[in-house]
N, CA, C and O atoms as CSV, one atom per row, in Angstrom:
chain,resi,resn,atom,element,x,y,z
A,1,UNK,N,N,68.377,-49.863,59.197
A,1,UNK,CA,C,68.602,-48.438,59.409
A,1,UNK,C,C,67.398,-47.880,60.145
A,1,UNK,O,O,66.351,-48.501,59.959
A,2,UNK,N,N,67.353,-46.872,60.909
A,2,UNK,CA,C,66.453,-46.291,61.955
A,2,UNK,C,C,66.533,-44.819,61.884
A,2,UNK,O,O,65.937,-44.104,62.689
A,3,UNK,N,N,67.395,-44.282,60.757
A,3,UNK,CA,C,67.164,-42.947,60.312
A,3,UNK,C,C,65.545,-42.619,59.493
A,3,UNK,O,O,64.955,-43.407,58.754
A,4,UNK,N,N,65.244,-41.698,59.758
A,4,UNK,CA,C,63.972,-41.285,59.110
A,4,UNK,C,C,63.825,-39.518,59.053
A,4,UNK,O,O,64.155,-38.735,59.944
A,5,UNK,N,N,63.438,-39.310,58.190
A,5,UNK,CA,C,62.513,-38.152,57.955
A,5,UNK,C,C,61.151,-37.983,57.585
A,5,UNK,O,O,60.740,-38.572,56.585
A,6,UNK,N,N,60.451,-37.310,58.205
A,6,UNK,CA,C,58.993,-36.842,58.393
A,6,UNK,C,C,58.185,-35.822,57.843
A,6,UNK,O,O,58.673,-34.713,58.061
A,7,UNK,N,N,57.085,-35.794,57.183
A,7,UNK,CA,C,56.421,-34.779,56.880
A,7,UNK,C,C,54.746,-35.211,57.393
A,7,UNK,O,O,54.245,-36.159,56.787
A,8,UNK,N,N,54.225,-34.789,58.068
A,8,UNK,CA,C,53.073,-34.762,58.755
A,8,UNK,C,C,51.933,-33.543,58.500
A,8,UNK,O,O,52.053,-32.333,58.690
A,9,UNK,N,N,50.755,-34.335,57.987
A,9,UNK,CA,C,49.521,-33.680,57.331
A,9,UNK,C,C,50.157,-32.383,56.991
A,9,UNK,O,O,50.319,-31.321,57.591
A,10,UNK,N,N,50.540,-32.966,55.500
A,10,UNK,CA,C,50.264,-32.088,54.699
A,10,UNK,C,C,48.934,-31.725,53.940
A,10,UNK,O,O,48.307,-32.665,53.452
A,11,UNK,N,N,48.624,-30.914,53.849
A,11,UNK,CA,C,47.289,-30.616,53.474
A,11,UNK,C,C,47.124,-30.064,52.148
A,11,UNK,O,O,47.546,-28.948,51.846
A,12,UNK,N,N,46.658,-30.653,51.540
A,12,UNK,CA,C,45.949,-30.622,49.936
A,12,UNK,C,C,44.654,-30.858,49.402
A,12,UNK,O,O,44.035,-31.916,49.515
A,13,UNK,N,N,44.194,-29.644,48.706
A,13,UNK,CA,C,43.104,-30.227,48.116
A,13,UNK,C,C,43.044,-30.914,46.528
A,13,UNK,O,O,43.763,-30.530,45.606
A,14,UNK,N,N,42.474,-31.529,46.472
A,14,UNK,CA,C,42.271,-32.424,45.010
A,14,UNK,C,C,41.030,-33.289,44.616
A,14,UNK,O,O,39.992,-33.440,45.260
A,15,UNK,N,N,41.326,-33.739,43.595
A,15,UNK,CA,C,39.867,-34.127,42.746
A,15,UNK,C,C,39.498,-36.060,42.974
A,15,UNK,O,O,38.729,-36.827,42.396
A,16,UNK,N,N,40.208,-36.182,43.775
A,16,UNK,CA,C,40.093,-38.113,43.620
A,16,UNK,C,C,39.090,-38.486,44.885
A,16,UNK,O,O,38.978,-38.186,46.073
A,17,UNK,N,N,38.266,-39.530,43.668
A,17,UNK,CA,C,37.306,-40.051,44.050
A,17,UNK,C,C,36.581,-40.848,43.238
A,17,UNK,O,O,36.776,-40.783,42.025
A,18,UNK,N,N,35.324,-42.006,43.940
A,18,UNK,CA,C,35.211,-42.743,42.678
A,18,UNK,C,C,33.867,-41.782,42.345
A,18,UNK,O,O,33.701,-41.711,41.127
A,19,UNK,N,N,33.015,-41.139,43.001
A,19,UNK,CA,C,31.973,-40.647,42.959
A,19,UNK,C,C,32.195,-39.291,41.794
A,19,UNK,O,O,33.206,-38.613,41.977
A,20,UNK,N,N,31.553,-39.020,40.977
A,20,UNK,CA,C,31.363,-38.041,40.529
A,20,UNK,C,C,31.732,-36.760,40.892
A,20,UNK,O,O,32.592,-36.234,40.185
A,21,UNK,N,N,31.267,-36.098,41.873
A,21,UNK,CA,C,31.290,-34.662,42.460
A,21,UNK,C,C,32.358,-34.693,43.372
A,21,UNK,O,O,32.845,-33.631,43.761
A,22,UNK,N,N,32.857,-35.965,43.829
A,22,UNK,CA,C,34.727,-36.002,44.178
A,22,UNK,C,C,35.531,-35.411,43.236
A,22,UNK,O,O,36.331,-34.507,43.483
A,23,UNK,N,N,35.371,-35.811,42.366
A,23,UNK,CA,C,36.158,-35.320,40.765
A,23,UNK,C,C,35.970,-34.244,40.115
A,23,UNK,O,O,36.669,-34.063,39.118
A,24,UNK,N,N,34.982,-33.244,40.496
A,24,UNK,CA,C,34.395,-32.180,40.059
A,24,UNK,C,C,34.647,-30.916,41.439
A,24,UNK,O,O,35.144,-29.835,41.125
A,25,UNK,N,N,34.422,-31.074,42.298
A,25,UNK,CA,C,34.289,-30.477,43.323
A,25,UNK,C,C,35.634,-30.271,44.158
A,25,UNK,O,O,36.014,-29.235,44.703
A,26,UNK,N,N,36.246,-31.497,44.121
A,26,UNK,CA,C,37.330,-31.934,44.954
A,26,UNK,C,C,37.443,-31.903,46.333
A,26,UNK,O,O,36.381,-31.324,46.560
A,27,UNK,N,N,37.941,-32.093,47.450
A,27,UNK,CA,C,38.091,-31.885,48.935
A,27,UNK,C,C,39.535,-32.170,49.249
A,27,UNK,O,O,40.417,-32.761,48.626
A,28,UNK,N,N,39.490,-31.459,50.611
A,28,UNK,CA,C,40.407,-31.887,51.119
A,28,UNK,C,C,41.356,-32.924,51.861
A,28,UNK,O,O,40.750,-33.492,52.769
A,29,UNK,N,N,42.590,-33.300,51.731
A,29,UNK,CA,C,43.750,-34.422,51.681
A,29,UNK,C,C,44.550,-33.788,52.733
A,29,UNK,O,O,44.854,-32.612,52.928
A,30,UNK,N,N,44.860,-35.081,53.482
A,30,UNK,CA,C,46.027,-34.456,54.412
A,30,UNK,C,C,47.152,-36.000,54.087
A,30,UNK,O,O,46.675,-37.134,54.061
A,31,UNK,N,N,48.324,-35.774,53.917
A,31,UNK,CA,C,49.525,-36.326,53.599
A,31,UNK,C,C,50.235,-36.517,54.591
A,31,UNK,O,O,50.579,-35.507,55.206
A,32,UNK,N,N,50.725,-37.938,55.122
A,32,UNK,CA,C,52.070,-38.308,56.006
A,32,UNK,C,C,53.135,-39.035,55.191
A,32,UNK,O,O,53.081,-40.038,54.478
A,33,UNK,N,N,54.156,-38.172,55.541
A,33,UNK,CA,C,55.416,-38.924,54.975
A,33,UNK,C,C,56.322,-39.430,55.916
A,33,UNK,O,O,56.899,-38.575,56.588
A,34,UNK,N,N,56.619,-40.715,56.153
A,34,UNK,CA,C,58.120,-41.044,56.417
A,34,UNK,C,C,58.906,-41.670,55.714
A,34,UNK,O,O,58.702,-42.872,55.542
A,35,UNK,N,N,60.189,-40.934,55.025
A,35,UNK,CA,C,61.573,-41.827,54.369
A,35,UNK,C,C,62.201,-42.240,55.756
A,35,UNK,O,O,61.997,-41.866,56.911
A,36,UNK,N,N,63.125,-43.246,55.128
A,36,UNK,CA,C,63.855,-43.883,55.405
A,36,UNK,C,C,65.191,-43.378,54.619
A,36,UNK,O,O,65.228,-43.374,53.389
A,37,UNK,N,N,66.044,-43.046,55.248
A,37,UNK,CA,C,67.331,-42.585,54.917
A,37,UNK,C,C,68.561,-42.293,55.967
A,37,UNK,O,O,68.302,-41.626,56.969
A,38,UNK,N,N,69.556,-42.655,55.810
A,38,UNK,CA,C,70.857,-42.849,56.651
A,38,UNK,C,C,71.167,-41.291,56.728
A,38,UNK,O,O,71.848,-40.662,55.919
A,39,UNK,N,N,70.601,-40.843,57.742
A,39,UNK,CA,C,71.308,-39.248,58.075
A,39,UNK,C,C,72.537,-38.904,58.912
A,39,UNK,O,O,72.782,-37.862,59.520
A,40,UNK,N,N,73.513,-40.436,58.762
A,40,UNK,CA,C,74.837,-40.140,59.632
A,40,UNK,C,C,76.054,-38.890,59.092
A,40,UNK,O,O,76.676,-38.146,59.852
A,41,UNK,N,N,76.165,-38.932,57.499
A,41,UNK,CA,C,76.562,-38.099,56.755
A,41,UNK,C,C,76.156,-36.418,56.901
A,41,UNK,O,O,76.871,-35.462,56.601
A,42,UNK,N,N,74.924,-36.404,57.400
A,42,UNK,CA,C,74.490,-35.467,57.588
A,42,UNK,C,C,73.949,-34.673,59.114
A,42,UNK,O,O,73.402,-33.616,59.427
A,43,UNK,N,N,74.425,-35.777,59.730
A,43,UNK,CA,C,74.313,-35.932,61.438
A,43,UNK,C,C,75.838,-34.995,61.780
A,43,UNK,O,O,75.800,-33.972,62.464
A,44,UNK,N,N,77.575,-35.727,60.979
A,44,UNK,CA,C,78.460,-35.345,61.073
A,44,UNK,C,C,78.974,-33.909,60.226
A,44,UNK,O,O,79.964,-33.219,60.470
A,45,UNK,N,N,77.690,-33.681,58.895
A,45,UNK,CA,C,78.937,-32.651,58.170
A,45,UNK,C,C,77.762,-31.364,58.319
A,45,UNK,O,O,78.215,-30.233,58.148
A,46,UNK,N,N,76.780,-31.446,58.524
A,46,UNK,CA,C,76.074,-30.035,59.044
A,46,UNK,C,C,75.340,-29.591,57.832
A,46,UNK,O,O,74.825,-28.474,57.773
A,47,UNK,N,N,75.285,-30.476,56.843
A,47,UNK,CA,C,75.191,-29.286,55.458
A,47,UNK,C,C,73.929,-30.312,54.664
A,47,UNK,O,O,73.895,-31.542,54.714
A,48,UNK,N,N,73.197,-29.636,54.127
A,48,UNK,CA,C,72.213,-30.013,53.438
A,48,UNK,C,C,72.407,-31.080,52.161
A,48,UNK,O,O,71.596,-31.997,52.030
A,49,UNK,N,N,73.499,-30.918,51.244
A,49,UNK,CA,C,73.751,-31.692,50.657
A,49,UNK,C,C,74.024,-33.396,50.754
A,49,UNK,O,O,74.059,-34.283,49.901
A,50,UNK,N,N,74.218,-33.371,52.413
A,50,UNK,CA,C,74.353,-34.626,52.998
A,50,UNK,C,C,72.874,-35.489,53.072
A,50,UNK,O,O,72.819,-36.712,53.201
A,51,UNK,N,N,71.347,-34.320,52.931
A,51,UNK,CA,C,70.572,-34.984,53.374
A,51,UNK,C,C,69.519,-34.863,52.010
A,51,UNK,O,O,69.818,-34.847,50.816
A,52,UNK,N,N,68.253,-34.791,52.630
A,52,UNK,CA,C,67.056,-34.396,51.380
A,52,UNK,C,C,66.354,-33.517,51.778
A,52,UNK,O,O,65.862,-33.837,52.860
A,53,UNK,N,N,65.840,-31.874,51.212
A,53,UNK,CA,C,65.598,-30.823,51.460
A,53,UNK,C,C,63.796,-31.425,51.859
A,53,UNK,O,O,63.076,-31.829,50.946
A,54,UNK,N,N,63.430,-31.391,52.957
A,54,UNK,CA,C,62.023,-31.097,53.606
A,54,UNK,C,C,61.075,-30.450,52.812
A,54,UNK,O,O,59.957,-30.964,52.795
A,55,UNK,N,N,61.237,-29.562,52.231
A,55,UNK,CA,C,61.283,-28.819,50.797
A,55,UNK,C,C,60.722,-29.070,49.788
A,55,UNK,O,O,59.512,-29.018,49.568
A,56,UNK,N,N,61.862,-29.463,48.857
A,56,UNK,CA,C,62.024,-30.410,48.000
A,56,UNK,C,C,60.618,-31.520,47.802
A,56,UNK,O,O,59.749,-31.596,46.934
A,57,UNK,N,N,60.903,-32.325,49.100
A,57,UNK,CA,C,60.360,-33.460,48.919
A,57,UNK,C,C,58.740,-32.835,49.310
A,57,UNK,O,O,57.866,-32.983,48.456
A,58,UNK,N,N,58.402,-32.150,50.610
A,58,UNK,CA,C,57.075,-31.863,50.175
A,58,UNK,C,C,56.374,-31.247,48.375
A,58,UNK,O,O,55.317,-31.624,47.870
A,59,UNK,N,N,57.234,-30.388,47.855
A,59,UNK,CA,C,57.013,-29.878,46.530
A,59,UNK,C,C,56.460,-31.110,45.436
A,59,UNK,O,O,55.546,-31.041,44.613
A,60,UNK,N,N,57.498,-32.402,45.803
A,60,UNK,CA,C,57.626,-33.116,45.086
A,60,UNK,C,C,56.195,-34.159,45.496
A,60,UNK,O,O,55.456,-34.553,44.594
A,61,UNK,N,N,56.052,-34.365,46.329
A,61,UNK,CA,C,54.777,-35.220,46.764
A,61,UNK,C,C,53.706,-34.512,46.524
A,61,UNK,O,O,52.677,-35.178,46.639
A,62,UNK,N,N,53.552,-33.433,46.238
A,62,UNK,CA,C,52.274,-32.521,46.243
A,62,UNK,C,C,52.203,-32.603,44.753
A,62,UNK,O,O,51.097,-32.994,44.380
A,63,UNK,N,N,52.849,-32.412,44.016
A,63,UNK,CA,C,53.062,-31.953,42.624
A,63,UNK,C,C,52.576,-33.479,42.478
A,63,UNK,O,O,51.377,-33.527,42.206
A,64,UNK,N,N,53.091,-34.533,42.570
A,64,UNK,CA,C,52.835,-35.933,42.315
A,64,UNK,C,C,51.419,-36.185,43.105
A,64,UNK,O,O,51.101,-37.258,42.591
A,65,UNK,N,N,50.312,-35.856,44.081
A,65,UNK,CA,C,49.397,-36.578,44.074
A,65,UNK,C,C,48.675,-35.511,43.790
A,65,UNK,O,O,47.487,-35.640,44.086
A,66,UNK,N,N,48.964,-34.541,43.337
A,66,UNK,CA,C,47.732,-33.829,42.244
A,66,UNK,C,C,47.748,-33.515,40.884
A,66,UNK,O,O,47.112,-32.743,40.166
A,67,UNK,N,N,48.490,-34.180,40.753
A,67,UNK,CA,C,48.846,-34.498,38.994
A,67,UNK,C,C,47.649,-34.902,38.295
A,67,UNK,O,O,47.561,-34.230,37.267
A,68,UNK,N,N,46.972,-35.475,38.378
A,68,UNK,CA,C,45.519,-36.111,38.110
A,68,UNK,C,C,44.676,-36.766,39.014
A,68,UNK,O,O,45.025,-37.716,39.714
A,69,UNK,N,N,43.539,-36.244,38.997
A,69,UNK,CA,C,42.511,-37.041,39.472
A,69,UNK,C,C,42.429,-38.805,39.529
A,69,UNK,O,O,42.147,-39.513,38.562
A,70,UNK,N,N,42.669,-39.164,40.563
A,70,UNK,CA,C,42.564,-40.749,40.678
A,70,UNK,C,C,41.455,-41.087,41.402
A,70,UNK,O,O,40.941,-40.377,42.267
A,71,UNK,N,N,40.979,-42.468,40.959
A,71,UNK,CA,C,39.372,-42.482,41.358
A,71,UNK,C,C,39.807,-42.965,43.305
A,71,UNK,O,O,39.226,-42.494,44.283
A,72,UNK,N,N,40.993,-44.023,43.332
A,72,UNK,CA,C,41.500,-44.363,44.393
A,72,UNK,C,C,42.557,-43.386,44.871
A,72,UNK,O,O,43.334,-42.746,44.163
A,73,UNK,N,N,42.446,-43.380,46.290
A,73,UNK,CA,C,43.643,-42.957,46.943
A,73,UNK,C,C,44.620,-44.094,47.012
A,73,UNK,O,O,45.732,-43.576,46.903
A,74,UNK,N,N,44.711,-45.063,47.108
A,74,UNK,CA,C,45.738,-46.075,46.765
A,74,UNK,C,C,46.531,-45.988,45.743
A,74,UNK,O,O,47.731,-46.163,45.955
A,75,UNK,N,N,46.115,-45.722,44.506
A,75,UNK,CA,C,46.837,-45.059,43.324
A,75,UNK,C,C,47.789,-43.796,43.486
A,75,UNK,O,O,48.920,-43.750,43.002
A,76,UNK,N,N,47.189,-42.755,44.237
A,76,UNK,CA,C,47.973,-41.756,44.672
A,76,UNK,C,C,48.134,-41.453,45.531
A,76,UNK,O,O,48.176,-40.273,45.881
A,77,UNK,N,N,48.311,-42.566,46.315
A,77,UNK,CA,C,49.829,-42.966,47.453
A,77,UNK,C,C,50.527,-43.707,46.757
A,77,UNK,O,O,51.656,-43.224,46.847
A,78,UNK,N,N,50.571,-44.656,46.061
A,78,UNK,CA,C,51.355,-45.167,45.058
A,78,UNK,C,C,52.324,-44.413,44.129
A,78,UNK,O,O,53.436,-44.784,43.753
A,79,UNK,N,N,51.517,-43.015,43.772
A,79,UNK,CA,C,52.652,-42.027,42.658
A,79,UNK,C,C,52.783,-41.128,43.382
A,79,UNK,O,O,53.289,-40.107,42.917
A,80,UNK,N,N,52.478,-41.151,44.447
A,80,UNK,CA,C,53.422,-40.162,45.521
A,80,UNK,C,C,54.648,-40.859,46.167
A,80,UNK,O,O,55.665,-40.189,46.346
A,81,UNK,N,N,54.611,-42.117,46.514
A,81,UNK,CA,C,55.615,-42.821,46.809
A,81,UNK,C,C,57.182,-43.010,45.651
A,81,UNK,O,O,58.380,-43.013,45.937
A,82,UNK,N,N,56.402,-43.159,44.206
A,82,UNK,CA,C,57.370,-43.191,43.353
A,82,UNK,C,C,58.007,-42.438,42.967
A,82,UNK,O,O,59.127,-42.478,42.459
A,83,UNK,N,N,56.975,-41.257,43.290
A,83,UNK,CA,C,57.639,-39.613,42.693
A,83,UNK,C,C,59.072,-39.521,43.638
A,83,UNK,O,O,60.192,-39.335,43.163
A,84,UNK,N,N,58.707,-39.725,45.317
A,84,UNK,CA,C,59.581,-39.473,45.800
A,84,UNK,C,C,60.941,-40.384,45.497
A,84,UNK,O,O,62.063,-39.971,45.202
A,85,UNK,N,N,60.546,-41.573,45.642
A,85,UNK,CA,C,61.729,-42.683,45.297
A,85,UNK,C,C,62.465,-42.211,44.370
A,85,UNK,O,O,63.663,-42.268,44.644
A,86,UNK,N,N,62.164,-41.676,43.175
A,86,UNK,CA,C,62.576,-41.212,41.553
A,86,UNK,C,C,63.723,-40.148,42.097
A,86,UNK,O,O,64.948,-40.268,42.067
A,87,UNK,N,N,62.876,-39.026,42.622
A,87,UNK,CA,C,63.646,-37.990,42.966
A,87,UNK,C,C,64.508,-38.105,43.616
A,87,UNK,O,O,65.601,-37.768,43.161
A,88,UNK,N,N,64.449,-38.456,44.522
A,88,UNK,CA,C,65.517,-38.858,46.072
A,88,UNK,C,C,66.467,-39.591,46.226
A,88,UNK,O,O,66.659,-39.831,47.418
A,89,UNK,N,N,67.457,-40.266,45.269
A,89,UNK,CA,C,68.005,-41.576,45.786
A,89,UNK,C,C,68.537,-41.770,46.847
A,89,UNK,O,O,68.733,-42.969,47.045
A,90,UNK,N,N,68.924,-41.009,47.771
A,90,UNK,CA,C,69.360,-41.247,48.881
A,90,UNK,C,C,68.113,-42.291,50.069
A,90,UNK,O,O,68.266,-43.081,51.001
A,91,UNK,N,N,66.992,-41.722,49.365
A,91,UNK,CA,C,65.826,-42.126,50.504
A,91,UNK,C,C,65.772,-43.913,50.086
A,91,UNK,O,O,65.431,-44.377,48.998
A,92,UNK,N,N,66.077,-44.443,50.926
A,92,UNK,CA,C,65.485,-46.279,50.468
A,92,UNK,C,C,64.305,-46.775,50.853
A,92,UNK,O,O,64.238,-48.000,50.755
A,93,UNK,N,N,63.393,-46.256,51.240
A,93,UNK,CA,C,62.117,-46.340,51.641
A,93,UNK,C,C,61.043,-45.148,51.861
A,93,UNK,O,O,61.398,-44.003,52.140
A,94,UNK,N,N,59.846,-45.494,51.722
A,94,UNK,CA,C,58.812,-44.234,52.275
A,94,UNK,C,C,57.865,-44.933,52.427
A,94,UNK,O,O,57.526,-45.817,51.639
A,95,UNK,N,N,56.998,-44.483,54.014
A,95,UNK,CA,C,55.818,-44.516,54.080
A,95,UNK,C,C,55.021,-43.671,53.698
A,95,UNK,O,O,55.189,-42.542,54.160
A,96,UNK,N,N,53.889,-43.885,52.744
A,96,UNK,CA,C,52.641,-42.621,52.722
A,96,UNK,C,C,51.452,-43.220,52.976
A,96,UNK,O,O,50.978,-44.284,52.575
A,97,UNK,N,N,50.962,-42.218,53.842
A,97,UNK,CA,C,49.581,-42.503,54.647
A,97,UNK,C,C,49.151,-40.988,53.738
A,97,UNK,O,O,49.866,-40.030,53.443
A,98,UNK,N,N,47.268,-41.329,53.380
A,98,UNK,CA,C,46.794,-40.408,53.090
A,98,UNK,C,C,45.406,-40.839,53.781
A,98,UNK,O,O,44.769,-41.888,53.872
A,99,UNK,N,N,45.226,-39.284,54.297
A,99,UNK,CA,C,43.889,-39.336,55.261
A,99,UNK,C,C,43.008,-38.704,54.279
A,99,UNK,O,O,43.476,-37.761,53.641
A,100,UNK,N,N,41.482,-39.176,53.999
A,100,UNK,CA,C,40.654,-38.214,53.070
A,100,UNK,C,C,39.358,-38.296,54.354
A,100,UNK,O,O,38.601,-39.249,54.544
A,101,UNK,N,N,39.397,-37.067,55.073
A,101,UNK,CA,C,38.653,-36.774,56.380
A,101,UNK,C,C,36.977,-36.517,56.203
A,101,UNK,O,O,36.133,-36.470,57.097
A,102,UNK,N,N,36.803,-36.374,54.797
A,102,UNK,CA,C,35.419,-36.119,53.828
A,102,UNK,C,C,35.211,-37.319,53.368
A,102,UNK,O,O,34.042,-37.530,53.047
A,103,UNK,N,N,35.967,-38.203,53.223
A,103,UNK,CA,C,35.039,-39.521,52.541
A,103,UNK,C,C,33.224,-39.256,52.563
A,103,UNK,O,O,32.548,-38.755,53.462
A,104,UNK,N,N,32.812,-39.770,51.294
A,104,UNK,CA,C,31.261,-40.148,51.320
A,104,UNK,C,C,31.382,-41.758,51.770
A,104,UNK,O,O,31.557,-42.738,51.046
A,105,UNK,N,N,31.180,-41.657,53.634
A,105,UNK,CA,C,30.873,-42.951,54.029
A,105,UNK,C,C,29.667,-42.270,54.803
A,105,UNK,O,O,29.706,-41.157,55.328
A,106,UNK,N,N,28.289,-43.382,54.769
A,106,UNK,CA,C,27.351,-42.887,55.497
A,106,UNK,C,C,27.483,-43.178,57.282
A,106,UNK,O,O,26.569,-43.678,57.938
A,107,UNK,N,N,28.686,-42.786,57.799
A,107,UNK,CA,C,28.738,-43.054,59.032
A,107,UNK,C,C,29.541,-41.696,59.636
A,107,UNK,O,O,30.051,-40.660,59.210
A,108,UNK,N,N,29.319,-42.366,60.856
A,108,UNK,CA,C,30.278,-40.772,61.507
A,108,UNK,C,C,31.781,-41.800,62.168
A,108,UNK,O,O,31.967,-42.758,62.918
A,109,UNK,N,N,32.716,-40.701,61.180
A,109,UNK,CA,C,33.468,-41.196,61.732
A,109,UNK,C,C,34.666,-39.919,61.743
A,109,UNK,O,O,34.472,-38.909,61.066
A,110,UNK,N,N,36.077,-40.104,62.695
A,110,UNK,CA,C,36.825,-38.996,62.687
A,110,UNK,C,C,38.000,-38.920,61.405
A,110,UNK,O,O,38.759,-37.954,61.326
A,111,UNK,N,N,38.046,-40.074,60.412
A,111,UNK,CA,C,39.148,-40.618,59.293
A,111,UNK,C,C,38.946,-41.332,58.915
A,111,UNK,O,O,37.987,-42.049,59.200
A,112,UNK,N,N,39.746,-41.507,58.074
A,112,UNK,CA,C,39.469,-42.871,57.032
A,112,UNK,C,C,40.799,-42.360,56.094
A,112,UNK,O,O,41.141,-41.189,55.933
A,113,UNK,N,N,41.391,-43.461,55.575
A,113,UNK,CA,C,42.605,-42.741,54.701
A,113,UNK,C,C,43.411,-45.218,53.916
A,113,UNK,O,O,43.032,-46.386,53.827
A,114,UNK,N,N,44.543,-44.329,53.671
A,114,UNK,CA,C,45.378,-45.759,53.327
A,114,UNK,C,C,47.091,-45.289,53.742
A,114,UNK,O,O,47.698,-44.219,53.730
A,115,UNK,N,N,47.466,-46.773,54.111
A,115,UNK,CA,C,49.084,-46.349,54.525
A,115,UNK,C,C,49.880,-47.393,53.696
A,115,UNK,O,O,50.013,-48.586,53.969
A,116,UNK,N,N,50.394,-46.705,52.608
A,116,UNK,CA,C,51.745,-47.953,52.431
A,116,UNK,C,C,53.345,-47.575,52.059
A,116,UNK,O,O,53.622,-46.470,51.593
A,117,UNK,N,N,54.026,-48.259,52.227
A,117,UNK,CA,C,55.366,-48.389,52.398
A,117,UNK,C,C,55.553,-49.028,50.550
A,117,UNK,O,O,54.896,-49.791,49.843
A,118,UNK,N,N,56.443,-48.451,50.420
A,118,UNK,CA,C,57.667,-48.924,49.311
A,118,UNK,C,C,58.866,-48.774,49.492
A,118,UNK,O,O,59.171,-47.882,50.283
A,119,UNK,N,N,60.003,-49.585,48.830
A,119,UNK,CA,C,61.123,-49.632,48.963
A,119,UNK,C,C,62.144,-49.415,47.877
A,119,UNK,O,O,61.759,-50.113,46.939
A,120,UNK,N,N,62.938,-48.972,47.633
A,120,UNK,CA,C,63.880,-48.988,46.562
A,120,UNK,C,C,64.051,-50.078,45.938
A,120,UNK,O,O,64.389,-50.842,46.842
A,121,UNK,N,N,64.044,-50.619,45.058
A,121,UNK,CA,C,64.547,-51.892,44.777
A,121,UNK,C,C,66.268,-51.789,44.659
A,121,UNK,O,O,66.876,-50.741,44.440
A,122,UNK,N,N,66.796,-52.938,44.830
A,122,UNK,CA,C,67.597,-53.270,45.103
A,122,UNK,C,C,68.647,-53.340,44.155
A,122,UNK,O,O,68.545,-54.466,43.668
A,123,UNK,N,N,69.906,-52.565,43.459
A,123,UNK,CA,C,70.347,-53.005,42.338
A,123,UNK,C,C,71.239,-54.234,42.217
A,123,UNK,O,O,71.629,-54.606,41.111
């Protein structure tokens, strides 16, 4: 399938980090989403119920990677990925990329973040 939907830097602030004053202080997160979902149903009948509200699913990814402080961003791309999977069944896949543009790395750089994909499992 080659249907997809997108959500691009979303922007959040939150507390994850392994450092101390990450967790206290917090900074700012920017969020990429792509599902994977068959939007032919919703290509032909015009109506929202055919698809997954843009909405919705940002509410739902936000609410899920600031739920708690995680020392990794890998962890919460991980329960941002599941949150959505949970919610969504229509979606059979998602990529989440999270950029943390503040990292404490002693270098100059323009990003730094993690990208991974999950899939529905299969019943």
């Amino acid at each position: 399938m080659s249907d997809r939907i997108f959500i691009k830097a979303l922007s959040l602030h939150a507390y994850h980090g392994v450092l101390a004053y990450e967790s206290k202080v917090g900074q700012s997160f920017s969020i990429d989403l792509e599902l994977e979902i068959d939007l032919s149903d919703a290509a032909r009948s015009d109506k929202v119920m055919d698809t997954v509200s843009y909405d919705k699913v940002a509410e739902c990814a936000s609410n899920a990677f600031c739920a708690k402080p995680y020392k990794l961003i890998e962890a919460a791309a991980g329960n941002v990925a599941n949150a959505v999977l949970t919610a969504f069944p229509r979606v059979q896949s998602i990529q989440v990329t999270i950029h943390k543009p503040h990292a404490p790395i002693a270098a100059i750089f323009s990003d730094v973040g993690v990208t991974l994909t999950r899939k529905r499992a299969k019943s």
